[in-house]
C-alpha positions in Angstrom: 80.2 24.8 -253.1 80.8 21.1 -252.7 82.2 18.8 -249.9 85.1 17.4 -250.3 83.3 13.8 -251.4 81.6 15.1 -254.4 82.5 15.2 -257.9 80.5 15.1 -260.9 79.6 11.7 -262.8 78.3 11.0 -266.1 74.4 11.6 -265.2 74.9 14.5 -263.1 75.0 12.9 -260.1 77.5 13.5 -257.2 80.0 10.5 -257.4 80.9 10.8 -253.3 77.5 11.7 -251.5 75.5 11.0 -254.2 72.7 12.3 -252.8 72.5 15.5 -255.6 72.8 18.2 -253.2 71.5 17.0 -250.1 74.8 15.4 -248.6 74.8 15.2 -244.9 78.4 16.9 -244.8 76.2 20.3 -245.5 79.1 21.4 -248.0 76.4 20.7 -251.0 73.8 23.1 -249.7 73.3 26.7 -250.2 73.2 29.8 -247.3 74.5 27.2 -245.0 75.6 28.4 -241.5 78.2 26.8 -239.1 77.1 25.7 -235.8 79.8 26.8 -233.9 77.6 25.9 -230.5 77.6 22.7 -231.5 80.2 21.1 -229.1 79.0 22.8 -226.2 76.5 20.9 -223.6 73.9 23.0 -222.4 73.9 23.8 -218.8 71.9 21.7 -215.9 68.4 21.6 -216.3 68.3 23.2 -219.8 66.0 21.8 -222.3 67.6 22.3 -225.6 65.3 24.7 -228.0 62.8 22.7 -230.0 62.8 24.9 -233.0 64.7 23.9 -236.1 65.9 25.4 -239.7 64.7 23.9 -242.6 66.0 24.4 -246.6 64.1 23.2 -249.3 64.8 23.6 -252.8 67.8 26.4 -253.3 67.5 29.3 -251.1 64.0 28.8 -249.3 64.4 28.3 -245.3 61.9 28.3 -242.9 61.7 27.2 -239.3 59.6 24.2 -237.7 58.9 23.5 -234.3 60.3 20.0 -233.1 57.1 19.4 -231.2 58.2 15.2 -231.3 61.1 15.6 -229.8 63.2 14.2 -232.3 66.6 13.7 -232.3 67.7 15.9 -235.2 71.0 16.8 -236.6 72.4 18.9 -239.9 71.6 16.9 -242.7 68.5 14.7 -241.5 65.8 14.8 -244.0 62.2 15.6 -242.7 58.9 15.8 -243.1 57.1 19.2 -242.2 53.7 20.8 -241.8 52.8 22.3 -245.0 48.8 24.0 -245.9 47.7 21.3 -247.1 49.4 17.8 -247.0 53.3 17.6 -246.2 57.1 19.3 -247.3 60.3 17.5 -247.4 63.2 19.3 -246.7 66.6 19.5 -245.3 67.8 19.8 -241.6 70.1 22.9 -241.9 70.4 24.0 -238.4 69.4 23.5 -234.4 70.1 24.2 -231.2 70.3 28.0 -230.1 71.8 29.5 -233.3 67.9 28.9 -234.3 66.6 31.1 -231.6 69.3 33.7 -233.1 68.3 33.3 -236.5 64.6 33.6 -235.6 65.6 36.9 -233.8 67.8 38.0 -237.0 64.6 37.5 -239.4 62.0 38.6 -237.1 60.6 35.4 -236.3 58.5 34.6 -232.9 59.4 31.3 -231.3 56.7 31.4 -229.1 54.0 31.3 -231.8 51.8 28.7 -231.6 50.7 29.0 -235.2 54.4 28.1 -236.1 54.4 24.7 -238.3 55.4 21.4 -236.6 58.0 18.6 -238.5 56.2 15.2 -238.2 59.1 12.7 -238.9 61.9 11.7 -240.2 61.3 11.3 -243.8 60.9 7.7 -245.1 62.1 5.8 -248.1 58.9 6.4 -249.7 58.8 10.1 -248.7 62.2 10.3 -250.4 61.4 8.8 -253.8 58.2 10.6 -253.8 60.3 13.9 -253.4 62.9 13.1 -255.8 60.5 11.8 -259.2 58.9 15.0 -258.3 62.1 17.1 -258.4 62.5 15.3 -261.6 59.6 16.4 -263.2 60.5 20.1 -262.3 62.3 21.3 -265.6 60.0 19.2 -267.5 57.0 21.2 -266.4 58.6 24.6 -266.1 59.4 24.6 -269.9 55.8 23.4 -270.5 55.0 26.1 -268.4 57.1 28.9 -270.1 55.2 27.7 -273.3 51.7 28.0 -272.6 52.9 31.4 -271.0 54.1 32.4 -274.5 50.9 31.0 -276.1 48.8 33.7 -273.8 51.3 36.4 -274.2 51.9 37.1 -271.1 55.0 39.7 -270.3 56.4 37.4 -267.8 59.4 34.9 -266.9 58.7 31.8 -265.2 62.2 31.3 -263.7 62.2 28.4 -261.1 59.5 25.8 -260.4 59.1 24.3 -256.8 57.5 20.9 -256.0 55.6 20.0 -252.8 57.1 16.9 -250.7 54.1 15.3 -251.0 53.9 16.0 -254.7 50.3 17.9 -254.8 51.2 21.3 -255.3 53.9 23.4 -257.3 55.1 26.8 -256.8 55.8 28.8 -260.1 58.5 31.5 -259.2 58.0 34.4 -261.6 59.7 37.9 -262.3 57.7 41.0 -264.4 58.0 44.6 -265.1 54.3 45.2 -264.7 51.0 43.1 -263.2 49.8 39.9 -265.1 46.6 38.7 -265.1 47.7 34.9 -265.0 44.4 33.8 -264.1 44.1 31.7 -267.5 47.6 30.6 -267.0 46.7 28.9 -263.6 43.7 27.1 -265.6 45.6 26.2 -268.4 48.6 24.6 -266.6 46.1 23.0 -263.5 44.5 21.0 -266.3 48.1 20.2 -267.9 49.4 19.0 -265.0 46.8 17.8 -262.3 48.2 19.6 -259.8 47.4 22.5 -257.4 49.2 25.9 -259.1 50.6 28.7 -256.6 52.0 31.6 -258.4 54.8 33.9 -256.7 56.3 37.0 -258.0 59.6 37.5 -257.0 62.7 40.7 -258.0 65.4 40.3 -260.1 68.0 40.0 -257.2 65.6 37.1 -255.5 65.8 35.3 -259.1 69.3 35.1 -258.8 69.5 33.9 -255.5 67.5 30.9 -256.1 69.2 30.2 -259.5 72.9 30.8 -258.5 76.0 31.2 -260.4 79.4 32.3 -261.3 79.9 36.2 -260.8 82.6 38.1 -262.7 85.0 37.6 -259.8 85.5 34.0 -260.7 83.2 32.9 -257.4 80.0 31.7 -256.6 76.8 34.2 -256.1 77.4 36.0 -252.9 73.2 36.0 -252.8 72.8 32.4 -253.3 75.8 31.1 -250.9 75.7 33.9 -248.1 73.5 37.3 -248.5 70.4 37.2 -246.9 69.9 40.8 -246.8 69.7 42.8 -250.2 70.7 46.4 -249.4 69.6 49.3 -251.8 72.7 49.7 -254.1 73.4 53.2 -255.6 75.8 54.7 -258.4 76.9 56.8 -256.1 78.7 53.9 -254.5 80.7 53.3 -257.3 81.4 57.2 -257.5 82.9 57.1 -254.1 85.4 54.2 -254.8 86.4 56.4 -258.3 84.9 53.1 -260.1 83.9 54.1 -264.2 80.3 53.9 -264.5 80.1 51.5 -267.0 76.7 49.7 -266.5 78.1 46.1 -268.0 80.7 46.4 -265.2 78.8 47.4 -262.7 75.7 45.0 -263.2 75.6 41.2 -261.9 73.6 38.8 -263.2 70.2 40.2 -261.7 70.9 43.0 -264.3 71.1 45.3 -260.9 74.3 46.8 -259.5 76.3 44.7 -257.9 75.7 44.1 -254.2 79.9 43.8 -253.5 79.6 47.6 -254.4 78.6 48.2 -250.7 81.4 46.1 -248.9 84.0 48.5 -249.3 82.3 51.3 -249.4 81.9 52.6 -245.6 86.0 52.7 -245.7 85.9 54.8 -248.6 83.3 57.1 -246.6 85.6 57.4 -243.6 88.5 58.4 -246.1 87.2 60.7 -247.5 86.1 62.3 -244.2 88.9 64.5 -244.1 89.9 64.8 -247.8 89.4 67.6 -249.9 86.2 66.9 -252.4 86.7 66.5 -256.2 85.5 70.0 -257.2 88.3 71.7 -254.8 89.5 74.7 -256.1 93.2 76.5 -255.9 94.1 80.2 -256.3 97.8 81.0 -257.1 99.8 83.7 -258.2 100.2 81.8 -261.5 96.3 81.2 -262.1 93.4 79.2 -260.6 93.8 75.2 -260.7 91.3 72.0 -260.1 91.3 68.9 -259.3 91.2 66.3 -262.1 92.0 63.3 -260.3 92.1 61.7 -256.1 93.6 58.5 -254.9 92.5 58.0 -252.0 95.2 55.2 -250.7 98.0 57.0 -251.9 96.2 60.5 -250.0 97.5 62.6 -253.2 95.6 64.8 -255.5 96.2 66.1 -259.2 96.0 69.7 -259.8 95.8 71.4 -263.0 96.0 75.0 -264.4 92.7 76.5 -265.9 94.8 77.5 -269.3 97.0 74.5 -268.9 95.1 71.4 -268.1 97.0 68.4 -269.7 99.8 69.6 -267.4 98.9 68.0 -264.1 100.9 68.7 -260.9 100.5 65.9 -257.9 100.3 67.0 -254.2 99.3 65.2 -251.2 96.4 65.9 -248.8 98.3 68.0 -246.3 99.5 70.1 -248.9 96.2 71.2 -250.0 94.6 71.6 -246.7 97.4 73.9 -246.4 96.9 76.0 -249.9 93.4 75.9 -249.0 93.4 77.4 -245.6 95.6 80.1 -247.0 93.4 80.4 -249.6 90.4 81.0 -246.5 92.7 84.1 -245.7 93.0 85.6 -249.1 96.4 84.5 -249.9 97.9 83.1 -253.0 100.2 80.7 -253.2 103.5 81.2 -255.8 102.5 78.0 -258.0 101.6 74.6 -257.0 104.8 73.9 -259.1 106.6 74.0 -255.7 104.5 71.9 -253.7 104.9 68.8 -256.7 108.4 69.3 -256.0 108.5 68.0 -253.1 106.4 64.8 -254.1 108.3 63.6 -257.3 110.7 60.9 -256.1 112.7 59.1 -258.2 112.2 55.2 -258.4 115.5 53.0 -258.6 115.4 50.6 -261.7 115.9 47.0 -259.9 116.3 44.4 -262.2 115.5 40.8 -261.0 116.4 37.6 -262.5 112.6 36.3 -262.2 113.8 33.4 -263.7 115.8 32.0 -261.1 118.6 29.6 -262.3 117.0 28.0 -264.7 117.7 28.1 -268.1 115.2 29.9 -270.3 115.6 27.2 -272.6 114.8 24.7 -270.1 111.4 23.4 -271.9 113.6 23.2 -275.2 113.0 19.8 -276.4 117.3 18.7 -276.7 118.9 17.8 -279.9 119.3 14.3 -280.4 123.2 13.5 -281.0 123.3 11.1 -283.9 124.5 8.0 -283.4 127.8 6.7 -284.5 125.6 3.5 -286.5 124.6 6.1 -289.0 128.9 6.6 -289.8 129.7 2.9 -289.2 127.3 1.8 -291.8 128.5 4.4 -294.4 132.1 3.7 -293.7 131.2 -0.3 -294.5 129.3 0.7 -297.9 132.3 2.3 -298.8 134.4 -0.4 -297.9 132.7 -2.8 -300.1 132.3 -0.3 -303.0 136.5 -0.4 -302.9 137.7 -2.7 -306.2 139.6 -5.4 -304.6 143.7 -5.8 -306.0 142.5 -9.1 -307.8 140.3 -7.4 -310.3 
């Protein structure tokens, strides 16, 4: 995601905004939220709400109380309560789709405990943030390192500066528990600086990293998912998807979370359709079910001593063999049922090239010029013996 006044230069940097992700157009920014409240006036004697969204680095919000009365907006960097010394983050939303967001994540807004944004962040606050930001990929591959060195089974995925530049948060993933207690020593001393270690899943890794999916697009979990839903193979076995676990994996090396968009319209299909182990008596033998599209509401049928020979019907025709089936009555073959589904498709052919040519990106011939025969005709000429010899 990008606004429309960014575009890449040689450093890295944003050409347009040039603020490397922190644009006040929010377009840079990831899990932003549109403020669709905010062109409304509140009504007469309404105090607007005093609790704001903050981001910090990739996907890490967290909401402030605006106890200064600050005039804030989207964008507007700040300075916010932090355990010890101050954050720096980014302004991402206000007014009362706060109070709605607060409700959505369980948040109380009339905690007193919650933390407090002190200002506006300064020049100096800025810089301060940004050479720390700097340092960030510096330290995390000193970090990965001396993780190596202790052989620890761990990957120390994504390193998070304090504003104030006093204490860094190691983001970490694991199969099992690490004793890191050495590693906190070892890296304190490297650094100077306070060490917070936080274990995070695979899903929550690639949320805070981002990237390109399969589909072409941005990470659904670092642009829009908050919520990370259980995903099962079973999802993919309603939606007739092949369970092929390179296809079926994202980039968190988990099934894909898209798997569960779709799926409560497969589940209301397949209400009233006929499961895939149905079975049909005839007079000509007993058939199953090899194959279901669910768009299309057909199924393929197949005899038990013939089953490379499949025979299509649609639903209502087996809802019908089956409840005759319920009565103890064969049908004569499903033969006659496919009968009536086989249509014929007209061949259309279409000139899908229009009126062009199809040798329209030919390069043309060149004619040759009549200098070439005008200049031959003259060497001739002269090679003629004149009457006087």
């Amino acid at each position: 995601m990008g606004c429309s006044s960014c575009s890449t230069g040689k450093d890295g940097q944003p050409k347009g905004c040039k603020n490397n992700g922190t644009c006040g157009t929010d377009g840079c920014n990831k899990l932003t939220v549109f403020d669709w409240l905010s062109n409304m006036s509140l009504p007469n004697g309404e105090k607007p709400f005093d609790c704001v969204e903050v981001r910090f680095k990739n996907s890490r919000k967290e909401f402030f109380r605006n106890s200064e009365n600050l005039s804030l907006s989207i964008g507007d960097i700040v300075a916010t309560q932090a355990t010890s010394g101050h954050d720096v983050g980014m302004v991402t939303l206000t007014g009362e789709l706060v109070r709605v967001q607060m409700k959505k994540k369980k948040e109380d807004y009339n905690n007193p405990e919650l933390p407090k944004i002190y200002r506006k962040a300064s020049q100096k606050d800025i810089d301060i943030w940004q050479k720390c930001r700097d340092r960030e990929e510096e330290i995390k591959k000193r970090a990965r390192e001396i993780a190596i060195v202790l052989k620890l089974q761990m990957k120390i995925s994504d390193v998070e500066f304090q504003g104030d530049g006093s204490k860094a948060t190691f983001y970490y993933t694991a199969e099992e528990r690490v004793d890191f207690r050495q590693l906190i020593k070892d890296m304190a001393k490297a650094f100077g600086i306070r060490i917070e270690m936080r274990q995070i899943g695979y899903r929550q890794e690639a949320q805070r990293l981002g990237g390109i999916g399969s589909c072409g697009r941005e990470l659904c979990c670092s642009t829009w998912l908050t919520d990370f839903r259980s995903v099962s193979t079973s999802a993919a076995r309603y939606q007739q998807l092949s369970l092929n676990p390179q296809k079926l994996a994202g980039q968190c090396g988990k099934l894909k979370c898209c798997l569960n968009y779709e799926l409560d319209v497969y589940l209301d299909a397949l209400k009233d359709f006929p499961g895939q182990d149905t079975k049909l008596f005839t007079e000509k033998g007993m058939a199953f079910c090899q194959k279901v599209d669910i768009f299309k509401a057909s199924l393929w049928f197949s005899y038990k001593d013939e089953p490379a020979n499949w025979h299509v019907l649609s639903k209502d025709q087996v809802l019908e063999v089956l409840e005759k089936n319920k009565k103890r009555e064969k049908v004569a073959s499903l033969e006659e049922y496919a009968v009536d589904n086989v249509q014929e498709v007209e061949k259309v052919f279409e000139n899908v090239v229009g009126q062009d040519s199809l040798t329209r990106f030919d390069t043309p011939k060149k004619r040759r010029s009549n200098r070439n025969n005008k200049k031959k005709k003259r060497s001739n000429y002269k090679k003629r013996p004149t009457k006087n010899a």
